[in-house]
GUTI-99548 format. One record per residue: residue in one letter; y, z, x of N, C-alpha, C, O in turn. Coordinates in pm, whole numbers, plus 50000, padded with zeros to 5 digits. Layout:
! residues N
 r    nv    nw    nu   cav   caw   cau    cv    cw    cu    ov    ow    ou
 a     Y     Z     X     Y     Z     X     Y     Z     X     Y     Z     X
...
***
This chain:
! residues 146
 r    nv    nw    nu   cav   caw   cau    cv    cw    cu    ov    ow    ou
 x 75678 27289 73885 75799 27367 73875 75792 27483 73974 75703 27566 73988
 x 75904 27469 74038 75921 27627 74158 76008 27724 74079 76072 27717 73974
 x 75987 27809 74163 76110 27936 74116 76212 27973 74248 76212 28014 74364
 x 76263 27943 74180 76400 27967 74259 76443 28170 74240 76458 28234 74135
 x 76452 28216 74380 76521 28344 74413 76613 28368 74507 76599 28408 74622
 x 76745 28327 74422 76885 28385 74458 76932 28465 74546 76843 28549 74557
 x 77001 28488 74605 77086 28527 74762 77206 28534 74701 77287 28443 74720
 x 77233 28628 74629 77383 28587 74536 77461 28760 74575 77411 28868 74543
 x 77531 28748 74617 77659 28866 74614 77794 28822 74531 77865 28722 74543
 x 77804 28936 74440 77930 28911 74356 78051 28996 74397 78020 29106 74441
 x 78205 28963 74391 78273 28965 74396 78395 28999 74312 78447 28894 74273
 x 78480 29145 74258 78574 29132 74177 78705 29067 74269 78730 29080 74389
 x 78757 29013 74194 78899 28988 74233 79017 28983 74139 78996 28972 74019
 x 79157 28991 74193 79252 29076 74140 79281 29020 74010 79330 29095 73927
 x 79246 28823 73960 79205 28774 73881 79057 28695 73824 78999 28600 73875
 x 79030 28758 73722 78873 28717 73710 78880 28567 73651 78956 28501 73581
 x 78768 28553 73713 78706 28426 73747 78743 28339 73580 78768 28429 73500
 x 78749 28240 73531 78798 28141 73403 78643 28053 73356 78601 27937 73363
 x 78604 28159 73316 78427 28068 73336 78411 27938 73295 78345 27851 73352
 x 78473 27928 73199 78512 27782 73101 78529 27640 73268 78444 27559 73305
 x 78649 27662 73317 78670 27627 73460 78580 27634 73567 78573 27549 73656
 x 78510 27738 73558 78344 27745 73703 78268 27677 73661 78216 27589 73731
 x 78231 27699 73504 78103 27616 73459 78137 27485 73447 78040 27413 73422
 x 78251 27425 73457 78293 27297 73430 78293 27215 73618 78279 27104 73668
 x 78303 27279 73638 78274 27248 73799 78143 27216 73855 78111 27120 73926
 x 78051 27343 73798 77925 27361 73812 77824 27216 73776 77727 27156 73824
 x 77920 27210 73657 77812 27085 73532 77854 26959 73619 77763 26877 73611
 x 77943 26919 73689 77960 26803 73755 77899 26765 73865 77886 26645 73889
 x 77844 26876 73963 77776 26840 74084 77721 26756 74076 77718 26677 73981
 x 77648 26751 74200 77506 26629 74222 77421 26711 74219 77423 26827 74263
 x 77322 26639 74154 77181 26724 74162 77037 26658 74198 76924 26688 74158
 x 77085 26550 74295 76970 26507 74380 76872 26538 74411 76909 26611 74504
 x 76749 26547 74411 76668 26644 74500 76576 26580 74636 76460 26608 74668
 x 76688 26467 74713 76678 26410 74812 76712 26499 74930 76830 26519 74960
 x 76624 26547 74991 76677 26603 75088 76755 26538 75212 76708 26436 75262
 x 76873 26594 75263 76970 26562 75343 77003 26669 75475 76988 26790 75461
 x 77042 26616 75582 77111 26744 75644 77220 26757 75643 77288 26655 75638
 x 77281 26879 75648 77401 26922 75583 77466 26979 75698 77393 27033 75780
 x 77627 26975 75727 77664 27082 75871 77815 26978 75931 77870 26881 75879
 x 77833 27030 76021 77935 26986 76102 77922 26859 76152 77816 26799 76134
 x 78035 26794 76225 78020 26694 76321 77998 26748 76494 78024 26854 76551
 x 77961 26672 76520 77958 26724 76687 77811 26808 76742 77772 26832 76856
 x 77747 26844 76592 77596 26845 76686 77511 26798 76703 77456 26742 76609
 x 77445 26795 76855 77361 26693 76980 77269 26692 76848 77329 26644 76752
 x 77148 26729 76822 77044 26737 76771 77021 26659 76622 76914 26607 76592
 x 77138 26662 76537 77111 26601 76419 77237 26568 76370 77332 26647 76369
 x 77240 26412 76315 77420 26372 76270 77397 26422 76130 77282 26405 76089
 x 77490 26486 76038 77472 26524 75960 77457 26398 75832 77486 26285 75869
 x 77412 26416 75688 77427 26315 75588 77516 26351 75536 77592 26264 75495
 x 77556 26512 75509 77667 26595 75434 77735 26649 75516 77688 26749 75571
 x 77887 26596 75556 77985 26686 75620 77996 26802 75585 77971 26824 75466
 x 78031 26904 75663 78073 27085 75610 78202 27057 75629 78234 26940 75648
 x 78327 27189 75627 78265 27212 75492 78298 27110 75365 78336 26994 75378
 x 78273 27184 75229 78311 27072 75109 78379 27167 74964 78346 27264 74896
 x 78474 27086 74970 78530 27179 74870 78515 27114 74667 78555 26997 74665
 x 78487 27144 74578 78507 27113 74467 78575 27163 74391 78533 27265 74338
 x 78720 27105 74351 78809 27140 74243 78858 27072 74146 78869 26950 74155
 x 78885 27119 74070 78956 27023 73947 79124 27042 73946 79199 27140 73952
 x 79144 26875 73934 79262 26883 73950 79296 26762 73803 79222 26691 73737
 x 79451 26789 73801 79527 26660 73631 79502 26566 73670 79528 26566 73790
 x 79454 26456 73631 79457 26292 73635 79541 26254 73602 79583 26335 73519
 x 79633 26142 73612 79735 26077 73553 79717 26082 73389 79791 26119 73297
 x 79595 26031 73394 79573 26005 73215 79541 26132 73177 79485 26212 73252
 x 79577 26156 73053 79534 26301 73026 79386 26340 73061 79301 26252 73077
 x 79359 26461 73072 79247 26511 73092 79230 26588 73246 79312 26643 73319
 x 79107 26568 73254 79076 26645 73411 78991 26551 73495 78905 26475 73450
 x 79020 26563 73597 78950 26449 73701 78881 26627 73851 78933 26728 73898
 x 78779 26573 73858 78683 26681 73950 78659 26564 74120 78615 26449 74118
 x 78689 26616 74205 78622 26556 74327 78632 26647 74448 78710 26740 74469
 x 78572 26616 74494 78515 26704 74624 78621 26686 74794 78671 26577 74823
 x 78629 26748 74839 78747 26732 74999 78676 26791 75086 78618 26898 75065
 x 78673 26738 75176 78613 26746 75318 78687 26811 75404 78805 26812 75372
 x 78657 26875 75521 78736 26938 75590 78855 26989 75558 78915 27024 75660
 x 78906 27004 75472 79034 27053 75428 79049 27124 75290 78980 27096 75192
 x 79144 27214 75291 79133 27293 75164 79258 27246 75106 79353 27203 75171
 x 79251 27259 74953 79333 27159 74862 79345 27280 74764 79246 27353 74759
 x 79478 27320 74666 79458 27440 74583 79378 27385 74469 79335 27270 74460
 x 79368 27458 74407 79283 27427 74252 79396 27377 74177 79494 27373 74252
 x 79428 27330 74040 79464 27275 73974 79575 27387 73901 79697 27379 73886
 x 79475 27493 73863 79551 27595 73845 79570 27758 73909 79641 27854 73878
 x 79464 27731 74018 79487 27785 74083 79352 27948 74101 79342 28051 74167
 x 79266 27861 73974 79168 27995 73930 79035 27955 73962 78960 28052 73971
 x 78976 27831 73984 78795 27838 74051 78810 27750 74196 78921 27705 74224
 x 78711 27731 74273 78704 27631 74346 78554 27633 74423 78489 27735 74445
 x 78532 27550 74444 78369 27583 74523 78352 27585 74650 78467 27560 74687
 x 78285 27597 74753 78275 27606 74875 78159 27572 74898 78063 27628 74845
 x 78146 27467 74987 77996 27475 75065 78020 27445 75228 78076 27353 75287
 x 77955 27560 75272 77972 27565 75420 77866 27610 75507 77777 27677 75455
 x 77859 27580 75645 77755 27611 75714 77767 27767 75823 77871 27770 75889
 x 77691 27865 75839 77697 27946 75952 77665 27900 76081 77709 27930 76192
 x 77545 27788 76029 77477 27783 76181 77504 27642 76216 77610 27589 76182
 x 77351 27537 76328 77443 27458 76285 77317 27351 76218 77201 27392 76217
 x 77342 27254 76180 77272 27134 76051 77144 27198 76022 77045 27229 76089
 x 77184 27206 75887 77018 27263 75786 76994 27145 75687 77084 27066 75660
 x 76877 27136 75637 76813 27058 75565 76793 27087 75402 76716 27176 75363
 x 76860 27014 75324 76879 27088 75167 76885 26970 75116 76887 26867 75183
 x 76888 26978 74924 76947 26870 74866 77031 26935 74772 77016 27056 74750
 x 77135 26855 74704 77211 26869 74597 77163 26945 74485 77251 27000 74420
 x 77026 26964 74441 76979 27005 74391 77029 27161 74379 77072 27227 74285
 x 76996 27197 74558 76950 27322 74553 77100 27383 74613 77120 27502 74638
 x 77190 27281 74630 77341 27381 74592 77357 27372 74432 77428 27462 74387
 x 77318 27306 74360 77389 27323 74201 77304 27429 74179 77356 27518 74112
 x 77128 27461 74234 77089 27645 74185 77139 27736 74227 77148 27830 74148
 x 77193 27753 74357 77281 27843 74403 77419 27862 74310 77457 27968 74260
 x 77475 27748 74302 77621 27736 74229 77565 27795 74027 77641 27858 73953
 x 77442 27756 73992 77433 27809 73862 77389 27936 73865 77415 28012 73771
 x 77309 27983 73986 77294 28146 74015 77437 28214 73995 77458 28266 73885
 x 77518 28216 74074 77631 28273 74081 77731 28250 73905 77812 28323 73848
 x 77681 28132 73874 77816 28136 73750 77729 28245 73650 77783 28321 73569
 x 77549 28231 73680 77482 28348 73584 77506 28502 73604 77530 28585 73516
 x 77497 28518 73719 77490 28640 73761 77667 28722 73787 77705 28836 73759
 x 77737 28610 73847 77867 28704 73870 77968 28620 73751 77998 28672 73643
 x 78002 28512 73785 78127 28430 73649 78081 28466 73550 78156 28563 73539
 x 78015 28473 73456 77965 28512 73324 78034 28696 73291 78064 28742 73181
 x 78044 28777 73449 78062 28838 73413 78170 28903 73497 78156 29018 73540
 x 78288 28823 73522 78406 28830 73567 78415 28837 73670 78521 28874 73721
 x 78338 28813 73722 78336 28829 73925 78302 28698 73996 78209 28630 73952
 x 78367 28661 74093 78360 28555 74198 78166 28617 74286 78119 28729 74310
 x 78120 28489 74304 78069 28523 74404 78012 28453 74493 78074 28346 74495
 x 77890 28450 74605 77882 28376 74725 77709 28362 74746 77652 28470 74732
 x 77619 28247 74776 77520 28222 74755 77510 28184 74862 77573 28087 74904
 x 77372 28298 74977 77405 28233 75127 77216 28245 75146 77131 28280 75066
 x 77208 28205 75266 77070 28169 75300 76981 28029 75243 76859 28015 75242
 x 77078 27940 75200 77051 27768 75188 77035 27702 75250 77110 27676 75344
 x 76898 27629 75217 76881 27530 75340 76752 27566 75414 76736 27688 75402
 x 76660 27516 75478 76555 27528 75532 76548 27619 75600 76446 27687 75587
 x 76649 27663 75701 76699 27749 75807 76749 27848 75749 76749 27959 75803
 x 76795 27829 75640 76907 27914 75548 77051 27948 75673 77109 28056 75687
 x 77075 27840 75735 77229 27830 75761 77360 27805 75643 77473 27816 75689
 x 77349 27778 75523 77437 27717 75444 77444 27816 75334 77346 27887 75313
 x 77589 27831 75237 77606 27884 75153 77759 27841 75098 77845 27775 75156
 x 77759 27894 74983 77810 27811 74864 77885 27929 74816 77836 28038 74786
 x 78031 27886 74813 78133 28016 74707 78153 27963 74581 78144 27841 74582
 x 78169 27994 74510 78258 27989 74379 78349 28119 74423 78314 28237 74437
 x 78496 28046 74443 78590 28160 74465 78748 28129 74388 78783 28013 74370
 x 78827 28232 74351 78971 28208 74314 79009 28061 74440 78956 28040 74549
 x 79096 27996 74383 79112 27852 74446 79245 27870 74507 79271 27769 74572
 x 79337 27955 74513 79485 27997 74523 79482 27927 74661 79514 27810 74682
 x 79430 28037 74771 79456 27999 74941 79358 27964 75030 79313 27864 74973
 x 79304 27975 75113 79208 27917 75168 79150 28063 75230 79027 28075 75236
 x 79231 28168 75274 79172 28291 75302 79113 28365 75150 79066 28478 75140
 x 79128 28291 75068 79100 28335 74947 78944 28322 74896 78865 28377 74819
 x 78954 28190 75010 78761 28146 75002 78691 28172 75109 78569 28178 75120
 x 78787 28191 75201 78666 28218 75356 78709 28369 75371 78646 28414 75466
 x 78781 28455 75321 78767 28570 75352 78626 28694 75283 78635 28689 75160
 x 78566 28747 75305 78494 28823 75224 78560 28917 75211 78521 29010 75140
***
Protein backbone atom coordinates (compact mmCIF):
# COMPACT_ATOMS: atom_id res chain seq x y z
CA UNK A 1 0.00 0.00 0.00
CA UNK A 2 1.31 3.67 -1.01
CA UNK A 3 0.19 6.90 0.24
CA UNK A 4 -1.08 9.08 -1.83
CA UNK A 5 -0.34 13.22 -1.27
CA UNK A 6 -2.76 15.47 -2.90
CA UNK A 7 -2.14 18.66 -5.07
CA UNK A 8 -5.69 19.78 -4.42
CA UNK A 9 -6.79 23.63 -4.55
CA UNK A 10 -10.37 24.38 -3.65
CA UNK A 11 -12.64 26.62 -5.09
CA UNK A 12 -15.97 28.63 -3.89
CA UNK A 13 -18.38 29.26 -6.50
CA UNK A 14 -21.48 31.35 -6.85
CA UNK A 15 -23.29 27.79 -6.57
CA UNK A 16 -21.92 25.11 -4.28
CA UNK A 17 -20.97 22.11 -5.49
CA UNK A 18 -24.33 19.05 -5.11
CA UNK A 19 -22.06 16.43 -3.47
CA UNK A 20 -24.70 13.72 -3.83
CA UNK A 21 -23.97 14.53 -7.90
CA UNK A 22 -19.76 14.76 -7.53
CA UNK A 23 -19.68 11.69 -5.53
CA UNK A 24 -21.90 9.95 -7.97
CA UNK A 25 -19.55 10.79 -10.74
CA UNK A 26 -16.61 10.04 -8.69
CA UNK A 27 -18.00 6.29 -7.83
CA UNK A 28 -18.27 5.56 -11.64
CA UNK A 29 -14.76 6.13 -12.93
CA UNK A 30 -12.24 3.62 -13.96
CA UNK A 31 -9.96 2.59 -11.60
CA UNK A 32 -7.41 0.61 -13.46
CA UNK A 33 -4.11 0.66 -12.23
CA UNK A 34 -2.68 -0.04 -15.78
CA UNK A 35 -0.61 2.48 -16.62
CA UNK A 36 -1.33 4.49 -19.89
CA UNK A 37 -0.21 7.69 -21.55
CA UNK A 38 -2.46 10.30 -21.35
CA UNK A 39 -2.38 13.88 -23.57
CA UNK A 40 -3.19 15.25 -26.90
CA UNK A 41 -3.04 14.11 -30.47
CA UNK A 42 -0.24 15.35 -32.59
CA UNK A 43 2.74 14.56 -30.34
CA UNK A 44 6.07 13.25 -32.26
CA UNK A 45 7.27 11.32 -29.20
CA UNK A 46 4.33 9.31 -27.80
CA UNK A 47 0.62 8.45 -29.39
CA UNK A 48 -1.41 8.81 -26.57
CA UNK A 49 -3.76 5.60 -24.97
CA UNK A 50 -6.02 8.45 -23.32
CA UNK A 51 -7.12 11.38 -25.46
CA UNK A 52 -7.11 14.96 -23.49
CA UNK A 53 -9.07 16.48 -22.76
CA UNK A 54 -12.06 14.23 -21.07
CA UNK A 55 -15.01 15.30 -19.72
CA UNK A 56 -17.45 13.22 -17.18
CA UNK A 57 -21.09 14.10 -16.75
CA UNK A 58 -24.26 12.83 -15.99
CA UNK A 59 -26.83 13.21 -18.12
CA UNK A 60 -31.25 11.58 -18.29
CA UNK A 61 -31.38 8.32 -20.13
CA UNK A 62 -34.41 7.65 -21.97
CA UNK A 63 -35.40 5.09 -19.33
CA UNK A 64 -35.72 6.59 -16.15
CA UNK A 65 -32.74 7.11 -14.17
CA UNK A 66 -29.20 8.49 -14.91
CA UNK A 67 -26.81 7.34 -17.52
CA UNK A 68 -22.80 8.78 -16.79
CA UNK A 69 -20.23 8.83 -19.89
CA UNK A 70 -17.30 10.55 -20.65
CA UNK A 71 -16.69 13.24 -24.11
CA UNK A 72 -13.68 13.83 -25.69
CA UNK A 73 -12.56 16.93 -27.02
CA UNK A 74 -15.62 18.72 -26.50
CA UNK A 75 -17.57 20.17 -23.71
CA UNK A 76 -21.21 19.00 -23.22
CA UNK A 77 -23.37 20.86 -20.19
CA UNK A 78 -24.12 18.72 -17.21
CA UNK A 79 -27.49 17.41 -16.91
CA UNK A 80 -28.36 19.93 -14.55
CA UNK A 81 -26.04 21.98 -14.86
CA UNK A 82 -24.17 21.56 -11.22
CA UNK A 83 -20.87 18.93 -11.36
CA UNK A 84 -18.74 17.88 -14.22
CA UNK A 85 -15.17 16.50 -14.29
CA UNK A 86 -12.23 17.49 -16.23
CA UNK A 87 -9.17 15.76 -17.11
CA UNK A 88 -6.62 17.63 -18.98
CA UNK A 89 -3.05 17.98 -19.84
CA UNK A 90 -0.51 21.23 -19.34
CA UNK A 91 2.28 19.67 -20.93
CA UNK A 92 2.57 17.28 -23.37
CA UNK A 93 1.82 13.04 -22.86
CA UNK A 94 2.36 11.89 -19.18
CA UNK A 95 2.17 8.47 -17.93
CA UNK A 96 -0.75 7.61 -15.25
CA UNK A 97 -3.54 5.13 -14.69
CA UNK A 98 -7.22 5.45 -13.94
CA UNK A 99 -6.48 4.67 -10.73
CA UNK A 100 -4.66 7.64 -9.93
CA UNK A 101 -7.29 10.15 -11.54
CA UNK A 102 -10.18 8.52 -9.33
CA UNK A 103 -7.39 9.58 -6.10
CA UNK A 104 -7.14 12.87 -7.31
CA UNK A 105 -11.01 13.05 -8.16
CA UNK A 106 -11.70 11.41 -4.37
CA UNK A 107 -9.07 13.98 -2.92
CA UNK A 108 -10.99 16.86 -4.10
CA UNK A 109 -14.71 15.48 -3.35
CA UNK A 110 -12.80 14.96 0.44
CA UNK A 111 -11.22 17.96 0.85
CA UNK A 112 -13.29 20.69 -1.17
CA UNK A 113 -17.16 18.98 -2.30
CA UNK A 114 -17.78 17.69 1.14
CA UNK A 115 -17.36 21.08 1.96
CA UNK A 116 -19.04 23.23 -0.63
CA UNK A 117 -16.29 24.16 -2.84
CA UNK A 118 -15.29 23.06 -6.43
CA UNK A 119 -11.86 22.13 -6.80
CA UNK A 120 -8.72 21.20 -9.09
CA UNK A 121 -6.06 18.31 -8.63
CA UNK A 122 -2.86 19.17 -10.68
CA UNK A 123 0.64 17.64 -10.82
CA UNK A 124 -0.66 13.95 -12.25
CA UNK A 125 1.14 11.77 -13.94
CA UNK A 126 4.81 10.85 -13.91
CA UNK A 127 5.82 14.29 -15.18
CA UNK A 128 2.95 15.70 -13.32
CA UNK A 129 1.65 17.35 -16.67
CA UNK A 130 -2.11 16.33 -15.98
CA UNK A 131 -4.89 17.44 -13.72
CA UNK A 132 -8.37 16.82 -12.99
CA UNK A 133 -11.43 19.47 -12.10
CA UNK A 134 -14.46 18.69 -10.49
CA UNK A 135 -16.13 21.97 -11.54
CA UNK A 136 -19.89 23.67 -11.83
CA UNK A 137 -20.81 21.98 -15.40
CA UNK A 138 -22.91 25.23 -16.71
CA UNK A 139 -20.09 26.59 -19.50
CA UNK A 140 -16.95 25.53 -20.49
CA UNK A 141 -15.14 28.83 -19.13
CA UNK A 142 -16.71 27.57 -16.09
CA UNK A 143 -14.14 24.60 -16.10
CA UNK A 144 -11.08 25.98 -17.77
CA UNK A 145 -11.22 29.27 -16.15
CA UNK A 146 -9.46 29.51 -12.65
Amino acid sequence: MTSYKPNVQCRKHDFPPPADRCKRLIDVMLVSTKQQYWGKLGHRYQRPDVLLPKYLRERQCARKGICLFWLTNRFATAADHKCIILISTTGSTDLTSWHAMWEAASAIYSMCIRLGQFGTAEGIGQKGYLTLKVAPGKTPSAVTEE
